[in-house]
C-alpha positions as CSV (number, residue, x, y, z in Angstrom):
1,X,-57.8,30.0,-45.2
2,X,-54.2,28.9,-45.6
3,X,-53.1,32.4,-43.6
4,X,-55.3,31.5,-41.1
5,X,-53.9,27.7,-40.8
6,X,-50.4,29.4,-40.4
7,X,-51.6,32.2,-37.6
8,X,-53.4,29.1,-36.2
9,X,-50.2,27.0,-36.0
10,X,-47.6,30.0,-34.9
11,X,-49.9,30.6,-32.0
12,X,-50.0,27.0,-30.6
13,X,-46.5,26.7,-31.3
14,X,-45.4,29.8,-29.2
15,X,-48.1,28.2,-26.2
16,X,-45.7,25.2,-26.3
17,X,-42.3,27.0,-26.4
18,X,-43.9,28.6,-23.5
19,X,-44.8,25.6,-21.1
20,X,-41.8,23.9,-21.9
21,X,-39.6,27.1,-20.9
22,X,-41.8,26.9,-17.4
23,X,-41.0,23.4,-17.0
24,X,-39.3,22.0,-13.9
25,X,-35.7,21.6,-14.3
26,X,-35.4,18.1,-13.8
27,X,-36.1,15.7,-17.0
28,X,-35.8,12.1,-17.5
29,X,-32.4,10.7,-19.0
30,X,-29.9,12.5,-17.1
31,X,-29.7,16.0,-18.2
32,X,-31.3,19.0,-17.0
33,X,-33.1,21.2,-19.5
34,X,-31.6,24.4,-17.5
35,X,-27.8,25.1,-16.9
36,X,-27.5,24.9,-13.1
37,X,-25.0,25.6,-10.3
38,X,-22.7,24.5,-8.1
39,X,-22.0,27.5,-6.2
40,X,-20.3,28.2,-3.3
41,X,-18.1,30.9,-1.0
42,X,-14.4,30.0,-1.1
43,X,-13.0,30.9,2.3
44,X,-9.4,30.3,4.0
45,X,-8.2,28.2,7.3
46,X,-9.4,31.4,9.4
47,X,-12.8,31.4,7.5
48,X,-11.8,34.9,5.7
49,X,-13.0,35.4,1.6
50,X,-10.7,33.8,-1.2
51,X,-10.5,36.5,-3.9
52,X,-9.3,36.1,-7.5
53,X,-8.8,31.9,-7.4
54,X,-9.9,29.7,-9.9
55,X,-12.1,26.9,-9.0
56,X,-12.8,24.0,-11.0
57,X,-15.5,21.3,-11.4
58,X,-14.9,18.2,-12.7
59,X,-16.4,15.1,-13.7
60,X,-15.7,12.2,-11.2
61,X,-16.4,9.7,-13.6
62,X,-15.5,10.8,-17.1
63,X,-12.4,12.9,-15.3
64,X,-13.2,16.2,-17.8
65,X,-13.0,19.7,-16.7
66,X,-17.3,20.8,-16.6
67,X,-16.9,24.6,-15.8
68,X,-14.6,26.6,-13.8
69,X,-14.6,30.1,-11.8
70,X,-12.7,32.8,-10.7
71,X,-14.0,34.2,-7.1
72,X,-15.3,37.6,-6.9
73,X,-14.4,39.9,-3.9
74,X,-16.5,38.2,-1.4
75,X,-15.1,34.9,-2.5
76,X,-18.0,34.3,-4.4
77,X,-17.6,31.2,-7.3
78,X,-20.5,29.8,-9.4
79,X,-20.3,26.7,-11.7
80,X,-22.5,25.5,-14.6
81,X,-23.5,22.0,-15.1
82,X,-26.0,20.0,-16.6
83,X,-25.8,16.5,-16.9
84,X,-26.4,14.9,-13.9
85,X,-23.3,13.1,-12.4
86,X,-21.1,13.4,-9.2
87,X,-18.6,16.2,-9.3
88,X,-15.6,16.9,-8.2
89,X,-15.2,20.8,-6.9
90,X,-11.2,21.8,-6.2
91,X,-9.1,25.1,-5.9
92,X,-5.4,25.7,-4.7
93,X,-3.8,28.5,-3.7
94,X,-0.4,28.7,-2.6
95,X,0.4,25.9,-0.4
96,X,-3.2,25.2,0.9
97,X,-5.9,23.1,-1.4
98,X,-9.8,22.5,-1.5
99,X,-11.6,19.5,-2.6
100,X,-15.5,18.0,-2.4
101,X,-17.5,16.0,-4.0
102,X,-20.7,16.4,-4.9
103,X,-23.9,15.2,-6.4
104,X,-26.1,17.4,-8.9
105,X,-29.8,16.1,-9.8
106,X,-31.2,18.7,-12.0
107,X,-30.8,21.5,-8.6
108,X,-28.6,24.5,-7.5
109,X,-26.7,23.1,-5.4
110,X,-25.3,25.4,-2.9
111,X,-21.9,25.0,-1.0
112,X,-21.9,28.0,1.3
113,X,-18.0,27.8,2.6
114,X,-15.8,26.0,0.9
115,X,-12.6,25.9,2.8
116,X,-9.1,25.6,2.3
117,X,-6.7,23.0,4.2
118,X,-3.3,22.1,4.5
119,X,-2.1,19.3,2.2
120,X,0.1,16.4,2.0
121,X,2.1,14.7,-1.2
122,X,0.6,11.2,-1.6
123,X,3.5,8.7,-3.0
124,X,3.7,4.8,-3.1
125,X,4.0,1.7,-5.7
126,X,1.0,0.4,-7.9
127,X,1.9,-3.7,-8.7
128,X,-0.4,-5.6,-11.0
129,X,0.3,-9.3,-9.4
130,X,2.8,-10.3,-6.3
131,X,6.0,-9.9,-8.3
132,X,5.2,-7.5,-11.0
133,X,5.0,-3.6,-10.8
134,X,2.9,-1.6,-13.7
135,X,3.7,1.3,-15.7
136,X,1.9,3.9,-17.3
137,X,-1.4,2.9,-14.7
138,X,-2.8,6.4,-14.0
139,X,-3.4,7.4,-10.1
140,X,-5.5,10.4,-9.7
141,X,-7.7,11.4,-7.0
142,X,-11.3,11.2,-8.8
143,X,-12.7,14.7,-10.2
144,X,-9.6,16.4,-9.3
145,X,-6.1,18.0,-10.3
146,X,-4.2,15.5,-8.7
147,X,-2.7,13.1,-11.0
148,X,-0.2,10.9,-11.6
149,X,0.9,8.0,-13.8
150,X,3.5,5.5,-12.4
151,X,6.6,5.1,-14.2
152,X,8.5,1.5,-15.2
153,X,9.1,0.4,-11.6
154,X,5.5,1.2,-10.7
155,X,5.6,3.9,-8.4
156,X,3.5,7.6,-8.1
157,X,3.5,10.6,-6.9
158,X,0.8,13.3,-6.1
159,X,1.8,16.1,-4.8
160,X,-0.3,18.8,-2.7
161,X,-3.3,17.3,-2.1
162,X,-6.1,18.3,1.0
163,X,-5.4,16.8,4.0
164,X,-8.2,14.7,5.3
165,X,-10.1,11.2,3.8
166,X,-10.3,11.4,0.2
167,X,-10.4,8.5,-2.4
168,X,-7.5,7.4,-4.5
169,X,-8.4,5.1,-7.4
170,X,-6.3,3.5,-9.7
171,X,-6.8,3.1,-13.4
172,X,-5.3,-0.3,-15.2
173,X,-4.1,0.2,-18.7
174,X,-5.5,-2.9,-19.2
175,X,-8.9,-3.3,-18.0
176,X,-10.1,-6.5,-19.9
177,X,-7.5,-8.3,-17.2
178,X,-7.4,-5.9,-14.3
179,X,-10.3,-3.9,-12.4
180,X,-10.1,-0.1,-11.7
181,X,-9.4,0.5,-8.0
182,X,-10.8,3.0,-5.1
183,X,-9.5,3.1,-2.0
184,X,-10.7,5.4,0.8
185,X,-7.6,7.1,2.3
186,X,-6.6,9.6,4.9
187,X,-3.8,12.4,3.3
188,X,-1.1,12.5,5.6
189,X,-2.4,10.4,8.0
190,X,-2.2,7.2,5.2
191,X,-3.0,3.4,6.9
192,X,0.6,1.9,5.8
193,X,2.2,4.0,8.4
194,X,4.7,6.2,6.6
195,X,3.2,9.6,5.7
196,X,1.9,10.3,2.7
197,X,2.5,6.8,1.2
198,X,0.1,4.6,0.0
199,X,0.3,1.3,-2.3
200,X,-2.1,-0.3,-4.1
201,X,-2.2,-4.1,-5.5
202,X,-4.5,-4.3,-8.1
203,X,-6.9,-6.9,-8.5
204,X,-8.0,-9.2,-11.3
205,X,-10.8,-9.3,-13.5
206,X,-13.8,-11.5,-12.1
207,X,-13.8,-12.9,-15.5
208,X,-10.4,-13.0,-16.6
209,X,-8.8,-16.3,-16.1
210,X,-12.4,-18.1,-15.7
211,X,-13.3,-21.3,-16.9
212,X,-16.2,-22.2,-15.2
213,X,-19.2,-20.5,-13.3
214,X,-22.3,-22.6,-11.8
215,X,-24.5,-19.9,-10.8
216,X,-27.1,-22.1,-8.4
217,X,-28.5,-18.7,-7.5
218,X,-30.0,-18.0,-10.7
219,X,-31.8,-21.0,-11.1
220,X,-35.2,-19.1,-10.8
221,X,-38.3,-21.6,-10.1
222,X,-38.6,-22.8,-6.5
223,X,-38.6,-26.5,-5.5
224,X,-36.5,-29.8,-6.7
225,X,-33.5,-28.3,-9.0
226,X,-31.7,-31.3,-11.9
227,X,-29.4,-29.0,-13.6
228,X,-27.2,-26.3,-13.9
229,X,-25.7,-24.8,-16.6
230,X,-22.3,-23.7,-16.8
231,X,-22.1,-20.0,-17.8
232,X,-18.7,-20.1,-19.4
233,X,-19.9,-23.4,-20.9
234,X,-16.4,-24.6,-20.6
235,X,-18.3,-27.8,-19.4
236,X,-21.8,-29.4,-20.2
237,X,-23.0,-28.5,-16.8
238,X,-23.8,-30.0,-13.4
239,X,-26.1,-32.6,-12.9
240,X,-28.1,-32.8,-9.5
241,X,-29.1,-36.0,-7.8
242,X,-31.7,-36.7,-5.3
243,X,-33.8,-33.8,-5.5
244,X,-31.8,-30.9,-3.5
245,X,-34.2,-27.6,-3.8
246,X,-33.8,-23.7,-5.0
247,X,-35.2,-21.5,-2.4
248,X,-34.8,-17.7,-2.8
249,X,-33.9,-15.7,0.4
250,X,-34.9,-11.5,0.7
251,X,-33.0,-9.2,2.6
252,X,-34.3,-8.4,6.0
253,X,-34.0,-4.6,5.5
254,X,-37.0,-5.2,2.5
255,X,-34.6,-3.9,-0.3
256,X,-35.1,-5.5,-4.1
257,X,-32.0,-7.7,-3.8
258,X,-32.8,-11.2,-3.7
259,X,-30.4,-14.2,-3.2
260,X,-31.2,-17.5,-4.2
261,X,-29.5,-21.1,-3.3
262,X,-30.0,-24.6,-3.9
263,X,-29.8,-26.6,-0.5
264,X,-28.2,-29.9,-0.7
265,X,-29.2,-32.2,2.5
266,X,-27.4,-35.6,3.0
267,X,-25.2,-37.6,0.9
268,X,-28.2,-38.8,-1.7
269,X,-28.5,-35.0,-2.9
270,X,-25.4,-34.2,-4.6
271,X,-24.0,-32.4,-8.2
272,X,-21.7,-33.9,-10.8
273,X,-19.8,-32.4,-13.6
274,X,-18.9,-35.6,-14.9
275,X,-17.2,-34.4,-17.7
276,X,-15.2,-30.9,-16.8
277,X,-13.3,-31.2,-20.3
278,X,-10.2,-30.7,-19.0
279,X,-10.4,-27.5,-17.5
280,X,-7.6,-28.1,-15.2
281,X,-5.1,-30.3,-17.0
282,X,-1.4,-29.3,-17.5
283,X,-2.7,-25.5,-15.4
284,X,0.4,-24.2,-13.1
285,X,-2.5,-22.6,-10.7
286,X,-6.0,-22.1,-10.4
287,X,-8.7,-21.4,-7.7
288,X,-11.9,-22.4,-6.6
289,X,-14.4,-19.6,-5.1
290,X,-18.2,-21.0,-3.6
291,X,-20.1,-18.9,-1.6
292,X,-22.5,-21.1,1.0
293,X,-23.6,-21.4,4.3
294,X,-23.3,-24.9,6.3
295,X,-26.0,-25.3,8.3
296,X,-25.5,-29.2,9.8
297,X,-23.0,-31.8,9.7
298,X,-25.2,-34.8,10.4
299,X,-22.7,-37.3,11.9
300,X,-22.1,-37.3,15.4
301,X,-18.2,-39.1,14.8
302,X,-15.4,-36.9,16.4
303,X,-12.9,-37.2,13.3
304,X,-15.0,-36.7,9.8
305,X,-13.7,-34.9,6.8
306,X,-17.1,-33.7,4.6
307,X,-16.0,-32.7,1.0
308,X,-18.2,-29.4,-0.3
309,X,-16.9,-29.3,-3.7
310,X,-13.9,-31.4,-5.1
311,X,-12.8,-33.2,-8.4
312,X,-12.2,-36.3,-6.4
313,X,-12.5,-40.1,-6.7
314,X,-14.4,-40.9,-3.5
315,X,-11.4,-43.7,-2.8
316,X,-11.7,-45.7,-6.1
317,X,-8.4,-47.9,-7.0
318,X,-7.2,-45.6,-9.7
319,X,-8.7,-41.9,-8.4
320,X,-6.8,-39.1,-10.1
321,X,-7.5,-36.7,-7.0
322,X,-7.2,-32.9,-7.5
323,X,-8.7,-30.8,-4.8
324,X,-11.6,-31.0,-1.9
325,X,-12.6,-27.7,-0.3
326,X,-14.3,-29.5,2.6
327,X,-15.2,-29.1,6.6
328,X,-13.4,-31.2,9.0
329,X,-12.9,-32.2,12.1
330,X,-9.9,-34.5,14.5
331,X,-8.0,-34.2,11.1
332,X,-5.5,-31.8,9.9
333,X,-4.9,-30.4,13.6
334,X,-8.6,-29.4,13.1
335,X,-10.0,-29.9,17.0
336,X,-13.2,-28.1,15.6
337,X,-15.6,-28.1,12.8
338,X,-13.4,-26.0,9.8
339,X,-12.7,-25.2,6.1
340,X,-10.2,-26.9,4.7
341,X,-8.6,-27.0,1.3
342,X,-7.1,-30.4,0.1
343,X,-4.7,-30.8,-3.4
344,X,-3.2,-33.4,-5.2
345,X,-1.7,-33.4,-8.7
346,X,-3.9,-36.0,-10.2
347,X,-1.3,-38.8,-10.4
348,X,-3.1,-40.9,-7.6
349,X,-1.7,-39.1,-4.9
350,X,-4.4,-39.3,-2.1
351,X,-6.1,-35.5,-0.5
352,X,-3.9,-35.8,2.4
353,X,-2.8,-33.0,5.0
354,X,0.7,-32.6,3.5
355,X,-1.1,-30.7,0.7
356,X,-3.8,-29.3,2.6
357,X,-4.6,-26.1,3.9
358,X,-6.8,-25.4,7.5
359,X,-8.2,-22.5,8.4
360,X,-6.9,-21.2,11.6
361,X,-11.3,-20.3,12.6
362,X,-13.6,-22.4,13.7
363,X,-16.9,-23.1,11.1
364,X,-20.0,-20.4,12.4
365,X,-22.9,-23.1,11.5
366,X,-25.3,-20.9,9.8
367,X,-23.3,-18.1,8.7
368,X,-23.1,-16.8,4.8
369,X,-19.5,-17.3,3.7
370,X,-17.4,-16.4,0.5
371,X,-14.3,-19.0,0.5
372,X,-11.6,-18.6,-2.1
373,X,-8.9,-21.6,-2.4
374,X,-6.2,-20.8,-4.9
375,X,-2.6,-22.5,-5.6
376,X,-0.2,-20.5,-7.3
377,X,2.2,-23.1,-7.9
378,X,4.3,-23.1,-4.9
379,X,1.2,-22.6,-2.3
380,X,-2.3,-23.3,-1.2
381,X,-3.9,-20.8,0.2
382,X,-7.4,-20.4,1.4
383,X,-9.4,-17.2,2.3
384,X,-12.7,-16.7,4.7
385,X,-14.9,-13.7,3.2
386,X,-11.9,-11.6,2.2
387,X,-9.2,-12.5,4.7
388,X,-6.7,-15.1,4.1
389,X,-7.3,-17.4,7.2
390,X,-4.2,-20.7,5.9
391,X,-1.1,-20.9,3.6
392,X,0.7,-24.7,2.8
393,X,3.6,-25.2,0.6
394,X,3.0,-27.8,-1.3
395,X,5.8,-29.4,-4.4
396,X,3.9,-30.9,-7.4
397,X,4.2,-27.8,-10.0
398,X,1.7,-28.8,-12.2
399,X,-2.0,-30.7,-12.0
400,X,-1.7,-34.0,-14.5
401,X,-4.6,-35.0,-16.4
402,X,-7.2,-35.8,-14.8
403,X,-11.0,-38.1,-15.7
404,X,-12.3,-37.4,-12.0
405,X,-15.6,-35.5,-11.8
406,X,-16.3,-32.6,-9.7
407,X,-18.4,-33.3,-7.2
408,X,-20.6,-31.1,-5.0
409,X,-21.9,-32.7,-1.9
410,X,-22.1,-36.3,-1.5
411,X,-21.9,-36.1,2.5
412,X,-23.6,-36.6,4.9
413,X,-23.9,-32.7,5.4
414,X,-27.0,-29.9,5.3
415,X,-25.2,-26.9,3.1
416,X,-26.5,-24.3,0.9
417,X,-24.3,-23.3,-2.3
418,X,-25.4,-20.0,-4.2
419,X,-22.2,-19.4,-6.3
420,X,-19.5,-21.6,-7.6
421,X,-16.4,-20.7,-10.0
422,X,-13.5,-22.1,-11.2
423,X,-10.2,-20.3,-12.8
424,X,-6.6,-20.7,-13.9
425,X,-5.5,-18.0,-13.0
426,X,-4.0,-17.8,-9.0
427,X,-5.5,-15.2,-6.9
428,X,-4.1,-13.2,-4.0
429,X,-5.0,-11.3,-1.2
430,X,-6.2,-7.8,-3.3
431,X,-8.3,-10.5,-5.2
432,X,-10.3,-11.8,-2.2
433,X,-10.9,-8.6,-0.5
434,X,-12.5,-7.0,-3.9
435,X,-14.3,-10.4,-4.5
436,X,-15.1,-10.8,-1.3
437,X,-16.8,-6.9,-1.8
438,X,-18.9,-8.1,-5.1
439,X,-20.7,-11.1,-3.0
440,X,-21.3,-9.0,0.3
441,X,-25.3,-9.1,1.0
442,X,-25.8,-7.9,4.7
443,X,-28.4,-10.3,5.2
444,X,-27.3,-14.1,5.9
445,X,-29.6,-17.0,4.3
446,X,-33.5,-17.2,6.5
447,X,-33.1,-20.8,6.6
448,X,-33.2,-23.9,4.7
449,X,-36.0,-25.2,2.8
């Protein structure tokens, strides 16, 4: 009986082995349970066979050699993979180079000509803020040869790479502080003008340097909204008064990715933080980022200046004013509705437009923006969805102590706030562009509630 339990067993066992080696290729979790290909035929400019040249695959993401190949006489190459990933298939010969990325999903994926193209040395400086270079940062063109690591005054060198649009990222040492980088470039035709340079500013952490984050977009449950919490919780949160409403918004083109806002309408719906705990006394810079839309300014007076979000006094005899991001108008050489960025250093000074910064556009009513204010110490600065749009030099070098709350609102203004952060750390221009990036939804609010 037991021989026949074991005869029993060997036979269902082999059935199994069986299915499983008939099986598609393509599994759950990323790996294939075949070794597949990248193949391809490695040709030259004139579209004639490449014999006896190595070709490599590499991994764009993990940067490790996969598999490589020598072509045959008909310039044959074939290259095993398995996990599924985006690779990076390159070959030189001579003075002429070959590069393509490509995506495997558990399938052969066929190539037919790879060709071979001229190439250009990529060179230029990597700097981690506006007066300070990096060393040691690695450059590299993604699943590639071509590498480089900057040296102690920042600058790199990659040397005989395809002609043609490629990506070049850039890898911090650091990346608790500083965010890896990759920038679509054209080899020996490069944006900066000089050929075959390119420099790179590398941007800051979204987290690094934060103190405070009101995420209004994550409140969840539709209708009348009392509180939010501070993510960082730095502070006890924000307060809101009068009932302003979370509505979520879906994008038009009927993808998964939902954005949600609370809409503040009038001066009787408002947020405090009435305690910020200090988050910006004795700081030597900071910024302020919100991403909203302003849909109404309901007064009809030709000079008005509507604070958004400030830690202001709203006039009191002692305010210890710090900043208003606001829209105005008739004020500030602002002829038309505009952001505007007001500072003070929190020894009574008043907002005034000696310390203020004005954008040089006109408000779009209706439009989704992503504003970042940031002083660095010397400077206010304030940037429109990625571009820097106002600069003011301003002379107080540090912000005093300060009791005033932050306020959101409080006008007599329709405006819907999704996003609001606060850091101590000064930003720049390589910081709102890759921000700017992080909060791009191509679909603008559908309304107000």
């Amino acid at each position: 009986m037991n021989k026949f339990y074991l005869t029993a067993f060997a036979g269902l066992l082999f059935a199994a082995l069986a299915w499983v080696g008939c099986s598609d290729n393509e599994v759950a979790g990323g790996v294939s349970e075949e070794t597949n290909t990248i193949a391809g035929i490695l040709v030259d400019k004139k579209g004639a066979p490449v014999v006896r040249a190595m070709v490599y695959c590499k991994s764009v993401e993990a940067d490790t050699v996969t598999s490589s190949d020598e072509t045959d006489s008909k310039g044959k190459f074939s290259l095993s993979v398995k996990l599924y990933d985006s690779y990076g298939i390159s070959a030189t010969v001579d003075s002429m180079a070959y590069y393509e990325v490509v995506e495997f999903n558990g399938k052969d994926v066929e190539l037919n000509k790879a060709t071979l193209t001229e190439t250009a040395d990529i060179s230029g400086r990597v700097m981690l803020r506006d007066d300070s270079t990096a060393a040691g940062i690695v450059v590299r063109v993604p699943g590639s040869p071509w590498t480089a690591t900057t040296d102690s005054l920042g600058f790199y060198k990659l040397e005989g790479v395809p002609a043609g649009k490629t990506t070049l990222q850039v890898v911090p040492t650091d990346l608790t502080r500083f965010v890896r980088v990759n920038r679509e470039i054209n080899v020996g035709r490069l944006s900066g003008g000089e050929k075959g340079a390119d420099s790179v500013m590398v941007p800051l952490s979204m987290v690094y340097g934060l103190r405070s984050w009101w995420a209004f977009s994550a409140v969840g449950n539709e209708g009348p909204v009392d509180f939010v919490s501070d993510s960082r919780s730095w502070t006890a949160g924000m307060s809101l008064y009068g009932n302003p409403e979370y509505g979520g918004f879906v994008s038009y083109d009927e993808t998964s990715n939902v954005v949600g806002a609370v809409h503040f309408k009038g001066a009787s719906q408002f947020g405090v933080v009435e305690d910020d705990r200090g988050i910006l006394d004795g700081v030597t810079g900071f910024a302020v980022e919100v991403v909203l839309q302003v849909d109404k300014v309901l007064d009809t007076a030709a000079t008005y200046r509507k604070n958004l979000v400030g830690k202001l006094g709203f006039g009191s005899e002692d305010d210890q004013n710090v900043f208003s991001l606001a829209v105005v108008r008739g004020e500030c050489s602002a002829d038309k509705p505009s952001f505007a960025f007001f500072m003070a250093d929190g020894s009574g000074d008043s907002l005034s437009c000696k310390n203020a910064v004005v954008s040089k556009n006109a408000l779009e009513f209706g439009k989704r923006y992503y504003l970042m204010a940031t002083w660095n110490g010397n400077a206010v600065s304030l940037y429109e969805n990625g571009k820097k749009v106002g600069e003011t030099d301003v002379l107080f070098e540090k912000i005093l102590p300060s009791e005033e709350s932050i306020f959101v609102g409080k006008e007599s203004l329709e405006f819907s706030l999704e996003d609001l952060r606060v850091s101590v750390e000064p930003l720049n221009e390589a910081d709102a562009e890759f921000r700017n990036k992080s909060h791009e939804i191509e679909t603008p609010f559908l309304g107000t509630i």
